[in-house]
C-alpha positions in Angstrom: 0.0 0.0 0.0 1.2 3.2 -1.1 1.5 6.3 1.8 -1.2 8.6 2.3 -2.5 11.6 3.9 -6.6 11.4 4.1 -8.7 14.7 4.9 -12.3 15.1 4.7 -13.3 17.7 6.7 -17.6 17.3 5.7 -20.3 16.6 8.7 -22.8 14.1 7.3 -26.4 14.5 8.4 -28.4 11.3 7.2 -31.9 10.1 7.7 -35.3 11.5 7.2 -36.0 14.9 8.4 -32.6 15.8 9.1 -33.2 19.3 6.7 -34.7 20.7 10.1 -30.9 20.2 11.7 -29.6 22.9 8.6 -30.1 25.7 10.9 -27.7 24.8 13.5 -25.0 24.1 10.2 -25.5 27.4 9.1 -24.2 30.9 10.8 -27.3 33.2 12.1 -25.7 36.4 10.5 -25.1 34.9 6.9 -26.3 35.6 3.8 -26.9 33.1 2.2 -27.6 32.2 -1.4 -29.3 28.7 -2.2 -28.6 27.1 -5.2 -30.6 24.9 -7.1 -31.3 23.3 -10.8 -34.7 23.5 -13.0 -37.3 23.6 -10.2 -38.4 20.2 -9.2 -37.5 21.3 -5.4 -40.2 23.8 -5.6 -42.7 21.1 -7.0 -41.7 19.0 -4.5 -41.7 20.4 -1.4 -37.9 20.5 -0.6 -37.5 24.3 -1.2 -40.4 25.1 1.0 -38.8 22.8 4.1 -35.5 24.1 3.7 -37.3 27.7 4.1 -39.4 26.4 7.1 -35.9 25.1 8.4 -33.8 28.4 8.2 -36.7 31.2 10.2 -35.1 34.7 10.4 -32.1 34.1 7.9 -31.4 36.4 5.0 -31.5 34.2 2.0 -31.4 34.6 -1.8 -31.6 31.9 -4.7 -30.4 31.1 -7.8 -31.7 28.7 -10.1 -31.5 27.2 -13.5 -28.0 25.3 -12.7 -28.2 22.8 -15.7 -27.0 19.2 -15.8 -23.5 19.4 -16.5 -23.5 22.8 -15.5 -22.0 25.4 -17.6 -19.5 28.3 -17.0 -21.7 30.5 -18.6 -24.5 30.0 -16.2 -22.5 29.9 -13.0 -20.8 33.0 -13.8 -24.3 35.0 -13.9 -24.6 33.4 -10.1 -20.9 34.9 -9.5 -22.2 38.1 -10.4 -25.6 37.7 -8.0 -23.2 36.6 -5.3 -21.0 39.5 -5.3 -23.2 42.0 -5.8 -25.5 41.2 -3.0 -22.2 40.5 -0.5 -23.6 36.6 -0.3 -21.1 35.0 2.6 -22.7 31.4 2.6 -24.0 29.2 -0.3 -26.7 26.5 0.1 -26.7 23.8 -2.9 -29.7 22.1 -2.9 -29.9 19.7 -5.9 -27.9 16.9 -7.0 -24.1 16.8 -8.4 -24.6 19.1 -11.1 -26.1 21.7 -8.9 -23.5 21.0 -6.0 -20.3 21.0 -8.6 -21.7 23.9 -9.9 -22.1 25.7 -6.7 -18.7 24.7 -5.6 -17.2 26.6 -8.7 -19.8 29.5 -7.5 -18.1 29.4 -4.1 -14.5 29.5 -5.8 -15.2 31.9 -8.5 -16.6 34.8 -6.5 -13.2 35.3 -4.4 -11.3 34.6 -7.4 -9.4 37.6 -8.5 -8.6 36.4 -12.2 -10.0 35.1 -14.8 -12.5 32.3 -13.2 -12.5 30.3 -16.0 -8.5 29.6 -14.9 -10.1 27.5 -12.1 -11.0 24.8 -14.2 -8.3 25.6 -16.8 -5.6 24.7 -13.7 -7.8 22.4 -12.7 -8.1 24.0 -9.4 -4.3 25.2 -8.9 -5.2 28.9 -8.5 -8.0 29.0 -5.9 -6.6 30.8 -3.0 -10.4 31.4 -1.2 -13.5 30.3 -1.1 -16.7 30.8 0.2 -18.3 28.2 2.4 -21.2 26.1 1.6 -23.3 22.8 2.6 -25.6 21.1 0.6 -28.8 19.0 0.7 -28.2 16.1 -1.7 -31.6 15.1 -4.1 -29.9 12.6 -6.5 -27.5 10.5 -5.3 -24.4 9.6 -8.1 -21.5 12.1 -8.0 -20.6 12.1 -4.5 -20.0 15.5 -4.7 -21.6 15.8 -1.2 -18.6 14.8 0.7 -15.8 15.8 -1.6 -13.4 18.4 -3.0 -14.1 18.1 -6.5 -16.1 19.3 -9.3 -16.6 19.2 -13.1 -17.6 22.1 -15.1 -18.4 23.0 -18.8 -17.4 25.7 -20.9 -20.6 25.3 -23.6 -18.6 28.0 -26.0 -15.9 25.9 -26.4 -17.3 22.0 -25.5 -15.0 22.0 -22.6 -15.9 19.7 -20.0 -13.1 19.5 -17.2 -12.9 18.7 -13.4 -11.1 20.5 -10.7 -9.8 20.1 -7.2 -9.2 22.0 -4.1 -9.2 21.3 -0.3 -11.3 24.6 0.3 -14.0 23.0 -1.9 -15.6 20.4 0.6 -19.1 21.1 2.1 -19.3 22.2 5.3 -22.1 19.8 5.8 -24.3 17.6 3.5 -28.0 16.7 4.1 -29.0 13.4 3.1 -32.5 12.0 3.3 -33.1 9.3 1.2 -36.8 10.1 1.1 -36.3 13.2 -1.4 -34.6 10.6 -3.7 -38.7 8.9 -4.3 -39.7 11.4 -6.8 -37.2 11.1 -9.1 -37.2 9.6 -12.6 -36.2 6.3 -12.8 -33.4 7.6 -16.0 -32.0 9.6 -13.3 -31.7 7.0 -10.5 -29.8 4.4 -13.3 -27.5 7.1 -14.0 -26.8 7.9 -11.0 -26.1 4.0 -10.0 -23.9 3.7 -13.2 -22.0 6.6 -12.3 -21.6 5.6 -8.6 -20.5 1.9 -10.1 -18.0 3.1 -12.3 -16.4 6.0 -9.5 -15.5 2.9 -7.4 -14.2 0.9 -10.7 -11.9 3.6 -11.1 -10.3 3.6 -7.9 -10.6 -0.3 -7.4 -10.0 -2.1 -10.8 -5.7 -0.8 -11.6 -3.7 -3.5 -10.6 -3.1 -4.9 -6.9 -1.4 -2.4 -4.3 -2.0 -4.5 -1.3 -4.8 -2.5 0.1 -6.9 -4.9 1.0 -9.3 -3.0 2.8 -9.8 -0.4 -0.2 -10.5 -3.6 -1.9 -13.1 -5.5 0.3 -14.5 -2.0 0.7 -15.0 -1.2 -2.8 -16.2 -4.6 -3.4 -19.1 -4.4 -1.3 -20.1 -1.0 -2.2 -20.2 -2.7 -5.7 -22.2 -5.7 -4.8 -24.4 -3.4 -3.0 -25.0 -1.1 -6.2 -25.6 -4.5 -8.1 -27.7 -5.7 -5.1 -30.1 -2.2 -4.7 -29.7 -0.9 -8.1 -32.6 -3.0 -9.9 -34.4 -2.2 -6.8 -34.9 1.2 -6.5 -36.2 1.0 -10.5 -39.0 -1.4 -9.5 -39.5 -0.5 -5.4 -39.0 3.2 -6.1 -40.8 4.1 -1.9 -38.5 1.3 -0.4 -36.4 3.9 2.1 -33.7 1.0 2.6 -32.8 0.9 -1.0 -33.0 4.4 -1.6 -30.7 4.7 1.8 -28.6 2.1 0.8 -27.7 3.6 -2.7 -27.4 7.4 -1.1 -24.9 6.3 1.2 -22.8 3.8 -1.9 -22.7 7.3 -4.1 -21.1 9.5 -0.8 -18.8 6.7 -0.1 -17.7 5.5 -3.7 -16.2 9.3 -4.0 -15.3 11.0 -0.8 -11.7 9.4 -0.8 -11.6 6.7 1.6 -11.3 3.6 -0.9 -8.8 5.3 -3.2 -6.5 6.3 -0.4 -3.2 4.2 -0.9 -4.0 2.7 -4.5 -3.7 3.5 -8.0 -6.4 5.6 -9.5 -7.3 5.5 -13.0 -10.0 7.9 -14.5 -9.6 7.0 -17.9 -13.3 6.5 -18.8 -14.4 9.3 -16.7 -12.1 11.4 -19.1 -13.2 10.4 -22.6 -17.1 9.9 -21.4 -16.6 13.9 -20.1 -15.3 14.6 -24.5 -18.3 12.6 -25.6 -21.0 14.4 -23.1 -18.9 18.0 -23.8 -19.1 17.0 -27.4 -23.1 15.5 -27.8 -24.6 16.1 -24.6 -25.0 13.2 -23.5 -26.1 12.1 -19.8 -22.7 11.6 -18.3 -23.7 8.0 -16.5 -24.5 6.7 -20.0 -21.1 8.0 -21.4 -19.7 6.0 -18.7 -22.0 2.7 -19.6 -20.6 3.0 -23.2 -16.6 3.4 -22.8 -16.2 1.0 -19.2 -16.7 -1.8 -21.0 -14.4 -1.6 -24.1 -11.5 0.3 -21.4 -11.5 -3.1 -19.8 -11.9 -5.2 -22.6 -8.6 -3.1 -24.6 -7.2 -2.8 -21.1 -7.4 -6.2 -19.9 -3.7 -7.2 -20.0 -2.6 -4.1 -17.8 -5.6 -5.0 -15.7 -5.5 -8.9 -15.6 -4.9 -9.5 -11.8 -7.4 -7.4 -10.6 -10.1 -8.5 -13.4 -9.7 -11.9 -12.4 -10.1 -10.7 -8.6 -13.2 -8.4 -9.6 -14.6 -11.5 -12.0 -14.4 -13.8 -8.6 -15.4 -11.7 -5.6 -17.9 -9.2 -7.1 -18.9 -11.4 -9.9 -18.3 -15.3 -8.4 -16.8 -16.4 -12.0 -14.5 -19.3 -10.3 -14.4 -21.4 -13.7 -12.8 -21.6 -16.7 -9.2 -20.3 -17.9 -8.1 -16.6 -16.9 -9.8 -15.0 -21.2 -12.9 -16.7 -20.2 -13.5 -15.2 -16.8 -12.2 -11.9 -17.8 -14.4 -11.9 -21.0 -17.4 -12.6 -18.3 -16.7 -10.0 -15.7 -17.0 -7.7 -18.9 -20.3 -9.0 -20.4 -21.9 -9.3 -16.5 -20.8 -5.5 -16.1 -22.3 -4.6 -19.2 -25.2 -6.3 -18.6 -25.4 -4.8 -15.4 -25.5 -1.5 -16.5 -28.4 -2.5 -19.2 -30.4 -4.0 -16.6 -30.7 -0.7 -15.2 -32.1 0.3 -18.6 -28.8 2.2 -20.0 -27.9 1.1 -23.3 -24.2 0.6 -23.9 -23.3 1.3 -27.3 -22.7 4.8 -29.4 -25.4 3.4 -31.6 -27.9 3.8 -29.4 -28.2 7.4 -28.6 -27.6 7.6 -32.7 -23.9 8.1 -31.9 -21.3 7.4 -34.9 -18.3 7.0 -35.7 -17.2 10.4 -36.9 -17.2 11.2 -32.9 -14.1 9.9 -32.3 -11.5 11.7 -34.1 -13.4 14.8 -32.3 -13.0 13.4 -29.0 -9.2 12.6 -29.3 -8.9 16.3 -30.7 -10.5 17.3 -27.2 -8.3 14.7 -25.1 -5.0 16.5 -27.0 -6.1 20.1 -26.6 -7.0 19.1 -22.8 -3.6 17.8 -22.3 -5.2 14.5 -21.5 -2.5 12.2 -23.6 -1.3 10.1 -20.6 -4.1 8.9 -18.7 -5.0 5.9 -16.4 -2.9 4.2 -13.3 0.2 3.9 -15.4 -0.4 6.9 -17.7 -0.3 4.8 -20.7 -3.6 5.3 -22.0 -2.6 7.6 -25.3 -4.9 9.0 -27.8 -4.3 6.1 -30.2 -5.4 3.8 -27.1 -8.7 5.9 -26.4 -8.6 5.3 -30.4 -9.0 1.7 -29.9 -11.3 1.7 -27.3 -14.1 4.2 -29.3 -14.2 1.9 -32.2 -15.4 -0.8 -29.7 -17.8 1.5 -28.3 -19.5 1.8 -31.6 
């Protein structure tokens, strides 16, 4: 196991009706601006309980944060934030909203150009503003980390970007505000969760063993409660199950000591930057052919993941590999998420565009061993098709 320094400074708050606990999260004096995304927590009743649960507070709010929120957007909430002297922000959404609000909370100190946050991928923040969040959609485990992805519509950027003043103060989570939503949204949110602990869990073996038994059984879990929550959509256990798998598969504790890889998460961020597609189906489509083109780098742990999250125990080492592949693809298409370019009417003329993005992003060398090149991401595209 490698060495490691692990920091996560966020207070949890989990169950149902722990958004009446925000006020004592929250300084009396601040103003605070709440964040949020197209409006479903006003048809739903969270906007009106986070109100009821913060009496005698100044508070503001800005909506309209989009999935895969864009620069262009957030920078009109910069601009509300400092001219209204807002010293505390309130997400109140999902990962998009909570990303977004974290390059809000950035940006508004920022005395540059803002867009050289995500250019630097974080290197220049010096401030922040603080901020907590009350999590609706369960997938990016955003709520307990320091990172965020942004796009740049103008230029089909889509990049991520890290910083230790970025964590939430606190986080909300009630799994009962995760019943109303879609059942698109709940796959993609398990997909994404899924492939987060892949890429920390499936490099090659470090000796952490309890990273690995850890990410194995938030993955068996996510397998487990996934299908679940599509076909028992008011079961609180499942809901509270898979809230809890998407904070944990992200906020650091089973990548600490281990390779990382991020590959997929890279190219599916060119291919939703570059069509707009829902960023957990760019990660059904590309996980699959990564391992599949990858699967001689990745060998010892594919034959661990193929056995313990999986239970292939027969046949030769091909065999077992080529079955861990299929069952995670089949996985992902249980949860109705289709794995192939060619079903969101995706082609081939996509992928020279995508490396194009990868080499102006400076994303040439990517994976554990930084050996996943443009011509690799090539490869693995032409599978994807």
């Amino acid at each position: 196991m490698k060495n490691f320094s692990f920091y996560n400074p966020t207070k949890i708050l989990f169950g149902k009706g722990r958004i009446q606990d925000i006020a004592g999260e929250i300084p009396k004096e601040s103003k605070i601006l709440l964040t949020y995304g197209g409006g479903s927590i006003k048809r739903n009743g969270i906007f009106d309980e986070v109100m009821e649960a913060l009496p005698g507070y100044h508070i503001m709010e800005f909506g309209g944060i989009e999935p895969n929120p864009s620069y262009e957007t957030l920078m009109q909430c910069v601009e509300v934030v400092r001219k209204n002297s807002i010293d505390f922000l309130l997400a109140v959404g999902g990962g998009s909203v909570i990303d977004g609000t974290k390059f809000i909370a950035a940006a508004a100190l920022h005395e540059g150009e803002p867009w050289d946050i995500v250019k630097t991928y974080g290197k220049v923040i010096k401030r922040a503003l603080p901020f907590g969040t009350v999590l609706t959609l369960p997938a990016t485990g955003s709520e307990m980390n320091n990172g965020a992805v942004i796009t740049h519509r103008a230029s089909r950027t889509k990049l991520p970007f890290v910083h230790p003043l970025l964590y939430p103060r606190f986080s909300i989570l009630d799994p009962t505000k995760t019943y109303t939503l879609p059942p698109e949204q709940i796959a993609n949110g398990v997909v994404d969760t899924f492939v987060h602990v892949i890429e920390q869990y499936l490099t090659y073996p470090a000796n952490g063993k309890v990273q690995d038994r850890f990410a194995e059984g938030l993955l068996l879990t996510l397998i487990e409660e996934g299908p679940k929550a599509i076909t028992q959509p008011m079961d609180y256990d499942v809901r509270a199950n898979l809230m809890w798998c998407a904070t944990l598969g992200l906020n650091g504790l089973i990548g600490v000591g281990v390779p990382q890889d991020w590959a997929t998460h890279m190219v599916g961020h060119e291919i939703t930057a570059l069509r707009e597609l829902d960023h957990g189906k760019t990660l059904a489509v590309v996980l699959p052919a990564m391992l599949d083109i990858r699967r001689k780098d990745k060998k010892e742990k594919l034959l661990q993941y193929a056995g313990r999250v999986w239970g292939l125990e027969t046949g030769n080492e091909d065999e077992r590999i080529d079955a861990a592949i299929l069952k995670t693809r089949e996985f992902f298409e249980s949860m109705g998420i289709p794995t192939r370019l060619c079903d969101y009417n995706i082609a081939a003329d996509i992928i020279p565009a995508v490396i194009e993005q990868l080499k102006t992003h400076r994303m040439i060398q990517l994976g554990e061993k930084m050996d996943v090149t443009p011509e690799l991401v090539e490869s693995v595209l032409k599978k994807c098709l």
